[in-house]
N, C-alpha and C positions, 0 to 999 in steps of 0.2 A: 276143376282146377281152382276156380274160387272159393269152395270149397276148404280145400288144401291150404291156400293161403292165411282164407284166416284162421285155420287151426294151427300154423303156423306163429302166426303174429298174439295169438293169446298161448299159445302154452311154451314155446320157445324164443320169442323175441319180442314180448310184451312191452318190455321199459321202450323198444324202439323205434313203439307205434308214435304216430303224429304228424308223420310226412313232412313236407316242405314247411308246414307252419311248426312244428319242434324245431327243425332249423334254425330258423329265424329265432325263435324262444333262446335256445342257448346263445345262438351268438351275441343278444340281449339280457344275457347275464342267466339264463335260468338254468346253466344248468349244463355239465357235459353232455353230449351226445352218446349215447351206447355203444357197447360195441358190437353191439350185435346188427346194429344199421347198417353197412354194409351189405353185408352178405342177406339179410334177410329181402332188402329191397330188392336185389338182383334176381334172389332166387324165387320171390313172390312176382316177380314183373315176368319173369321169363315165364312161369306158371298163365302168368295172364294170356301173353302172347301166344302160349301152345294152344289156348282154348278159346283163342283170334275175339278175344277182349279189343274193342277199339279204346288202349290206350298208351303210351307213349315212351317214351326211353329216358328222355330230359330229366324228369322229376327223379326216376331211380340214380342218372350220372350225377346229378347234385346232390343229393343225399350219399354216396359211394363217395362224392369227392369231400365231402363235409365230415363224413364220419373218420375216416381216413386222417382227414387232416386235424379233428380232432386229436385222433387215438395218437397222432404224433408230438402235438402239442402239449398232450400231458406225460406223455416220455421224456419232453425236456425241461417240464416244469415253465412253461413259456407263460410271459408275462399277461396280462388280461388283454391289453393290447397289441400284444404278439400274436398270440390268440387268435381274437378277430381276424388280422391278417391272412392267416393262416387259413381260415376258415374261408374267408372270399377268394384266397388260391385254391383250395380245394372247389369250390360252385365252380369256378372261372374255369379252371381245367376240366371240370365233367362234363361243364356243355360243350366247353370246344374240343375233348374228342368225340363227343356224338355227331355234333355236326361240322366238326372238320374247318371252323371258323373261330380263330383265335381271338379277333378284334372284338368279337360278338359275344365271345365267350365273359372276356374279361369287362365289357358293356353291362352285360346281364349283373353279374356280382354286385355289381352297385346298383343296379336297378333294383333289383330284388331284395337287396337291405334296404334301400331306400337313402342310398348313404352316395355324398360326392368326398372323395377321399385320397390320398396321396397314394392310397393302396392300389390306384390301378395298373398304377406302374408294375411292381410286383406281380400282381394278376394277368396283368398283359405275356411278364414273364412263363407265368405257369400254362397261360391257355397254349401258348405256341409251343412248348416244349413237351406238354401231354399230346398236341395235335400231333405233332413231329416224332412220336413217339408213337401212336398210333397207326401213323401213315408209314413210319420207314422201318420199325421195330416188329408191330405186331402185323402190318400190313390191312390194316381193319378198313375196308372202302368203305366211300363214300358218295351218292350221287349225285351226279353232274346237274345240275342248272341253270349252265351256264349260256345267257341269249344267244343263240347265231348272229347275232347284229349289236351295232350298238343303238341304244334308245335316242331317238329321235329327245331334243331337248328345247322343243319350241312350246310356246306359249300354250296350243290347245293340249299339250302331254301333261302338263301341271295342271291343268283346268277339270282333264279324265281323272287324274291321279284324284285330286281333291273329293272328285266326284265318287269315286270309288271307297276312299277313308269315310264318307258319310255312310255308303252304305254298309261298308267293313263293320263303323262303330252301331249300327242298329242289329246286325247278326250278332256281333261282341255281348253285346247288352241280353240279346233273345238268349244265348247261350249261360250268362251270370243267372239272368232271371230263373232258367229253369235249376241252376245248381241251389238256387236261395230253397230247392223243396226238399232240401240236405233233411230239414229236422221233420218236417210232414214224413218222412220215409222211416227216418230210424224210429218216429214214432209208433208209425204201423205196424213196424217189423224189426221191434226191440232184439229180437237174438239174430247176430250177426250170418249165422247159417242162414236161417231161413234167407235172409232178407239178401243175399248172396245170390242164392238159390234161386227166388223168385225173382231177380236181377238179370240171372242166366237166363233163364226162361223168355223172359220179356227180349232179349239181344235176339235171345237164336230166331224169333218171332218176326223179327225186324229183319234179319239176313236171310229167312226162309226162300221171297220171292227171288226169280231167276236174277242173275248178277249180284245178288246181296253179299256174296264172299266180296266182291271188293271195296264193301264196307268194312271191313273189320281189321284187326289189326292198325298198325300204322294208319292204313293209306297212301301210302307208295306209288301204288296203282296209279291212284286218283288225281295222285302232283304228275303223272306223268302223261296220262290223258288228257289232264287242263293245259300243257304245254303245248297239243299236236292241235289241237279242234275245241272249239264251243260245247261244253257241256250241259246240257239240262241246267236249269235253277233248282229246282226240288235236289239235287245232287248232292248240293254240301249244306241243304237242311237236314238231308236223313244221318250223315255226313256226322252234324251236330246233335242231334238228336241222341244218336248211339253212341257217340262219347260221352254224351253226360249221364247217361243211363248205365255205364261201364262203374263212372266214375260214383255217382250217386249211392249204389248200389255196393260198392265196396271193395270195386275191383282194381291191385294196386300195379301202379305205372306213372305213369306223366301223363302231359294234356296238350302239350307244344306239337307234335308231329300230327295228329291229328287234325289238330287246330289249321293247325299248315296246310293239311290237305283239305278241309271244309274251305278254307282262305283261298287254295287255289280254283276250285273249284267254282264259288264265288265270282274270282274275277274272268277264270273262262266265261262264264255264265255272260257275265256281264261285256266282255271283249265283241259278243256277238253283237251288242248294240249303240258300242260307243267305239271312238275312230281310233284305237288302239289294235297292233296285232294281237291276235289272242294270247299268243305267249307273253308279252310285254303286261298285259290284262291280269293273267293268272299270277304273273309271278306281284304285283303291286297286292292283287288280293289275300295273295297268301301271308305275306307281313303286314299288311294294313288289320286283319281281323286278328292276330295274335296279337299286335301292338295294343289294340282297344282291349281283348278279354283280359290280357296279363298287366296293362298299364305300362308295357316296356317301350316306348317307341324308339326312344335310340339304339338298344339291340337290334329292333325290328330293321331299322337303317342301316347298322352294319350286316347284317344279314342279308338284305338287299342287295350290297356293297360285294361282298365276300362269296355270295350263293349265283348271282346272277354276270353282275358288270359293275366295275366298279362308278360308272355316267347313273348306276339305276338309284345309287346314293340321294340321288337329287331330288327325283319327282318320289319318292318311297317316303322322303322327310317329309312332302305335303301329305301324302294318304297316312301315314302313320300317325305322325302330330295332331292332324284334326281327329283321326280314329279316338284315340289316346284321351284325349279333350271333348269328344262329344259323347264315350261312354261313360256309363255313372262311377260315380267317385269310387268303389272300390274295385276289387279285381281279384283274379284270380291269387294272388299272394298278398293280399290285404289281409292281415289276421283276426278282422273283426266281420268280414262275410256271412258269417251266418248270425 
């Protein structure tokens, strides 16, 4: 399947390579988007997922909602700054029909340009009405994470929370660190087959021992295990390990849903020895470690908000904010990472 994709992305959708960072480029003046981005990221992401690639949905809905929204922007000849708009309704609405979170949706947009903007309004608009669209039109589910309870909102819950964003932000950092060996890799293994190839190899290696399928893919599984019971600690380092080995390696998707499940896993882990239920544990871990790798912590919060309870707002801004602040200056959509 990796394979496929990148013979894909070099003989039929080459202008459209660059992922989340051409995003960002055009929306910063470089440059239309393809049109061939769309479809190519869906049908390379889907490829991934057939051949339980651990990586993610997000990056392909943002790029689908970007190019999209390009490819409409220059149908009406819209202004440079209509444009951009335009473009952060397009992110806004991809993530918030993946994850079914409108607030979060339209959060991200500006998170990820790096921009505070009048546009969120607008954005706000579009996440809710792709969500709305999603959920009543196309009927596309989405799963529940919602506490049976609501969070306890006393003093020692902020003090776990905090505790938990520290650790968040040192897995954050362990997982940047190993992406910085982007260029050690393609140096080894300048043609994008091979280095595919011996990419595969190395995952299926990683999934071989018994239970290793619920490594891969999403991890669905693994958000839904960290909800019930304490998980292992090694869980959402192999967790991490195999998405950046996906990702390294050249295999195309997102890194959010993943992430999410390394992060739940995480704080199950962690739920076993601090005075949190474990599901109240898992679900702060699971936005606390994406807030640090990605730099987003205010998404991370409405996602908190929107995925769990809307009280989990609260101690999720402590775990997040210090994640966010205690890893290193770049991130996952920092365009000077490597």
């Amino acid at each position: 399947m990796g394979l496929l994709s990148v013979w894909l992305y070099r003989n039929w959708a080459r202008t459209a390579d660059g992922g989340m960072r051409r995003v960002q480029e055009s929306f910063e003046g470089g440059g239309p988007l393809a049109g061939s981005t769309a479809p190519a990221i869906i049908v390379t992401t889907l490829l991934s997922h057939l051949g339980g690639a651990s990586v993610g949905r997000e990056g392909t809905a943002v790029q689908m909602g970007a190019g999209l929204a390009d490819a409409a922007s220059l149908r009406i000849s819209a202004a440079p700054q209509m444009r951009q708009t335009l473009l952060l309704c397009g992110i806004a609405a991809g993530f918030s029909a993946v994850f079914g979170t409108p607030l979060a949706g339209a959060v991200f947009a500006l998170e990820f340009m790096r921009r505070a903007s009048w546009a969120f309004i607008p954005c706000l608009g579009a996440s809710w009405a792709s969500d709305f669209i999603a959920r009543k039109a196309l009927f596309a589910p989405h799963e529940d994470y919602r506490l049976p309870f609501a969070p306890d909102l006393g003093a020692e819950t902020f003090l776990w929370a905090a505790a938990i964003g520290v650790i968040a932000s040192l897995a954050a950092a362990f997982y940047l660190q190993i992406l910085r060996l982007r260029g050690r890799i393609e140096t080894a293994f300048p043609d994008p087959y091979l280095r595919v190839a011996v990419g595969g190899v190395f995952v299926v290696l990683l999934l071989l021992p018994e239970g290793g399928r619920n490594f891969s893919g999403l991890g669905l599984q693994l958000i839904d295990a960290s909800f019930l019971t304490a998980l292992p600690l090694p869980v959402f380092l192999l967790k991490l390990v195999i998405t950046a080995a996906c990702v390294l390696f050249g295999f195309r998707g997102g890194e959010v849903t993943p992430l999410l499940a390394a992060g739940a896993a995480l704080g199950s882990a962690l739920g076993a020895w601090i005075g949190l239920p474990v599901a109240q544990s898992a679900a702060l871990g699971m936005v606390a470690l994406f807030a640090g790798a990605g730099k987003v912590p205010l998404t991370c919060v409405a996602l908190a908000a929107e995925l769990f309870h809307p009280l989990m707002a609260l101690p999720a801004l402590a775990a997040c904010v210090i994640s966010a602040f205690l890893t290193r200056p770049d991130g996952l959509y920092h365009r000077k990472r490597d």
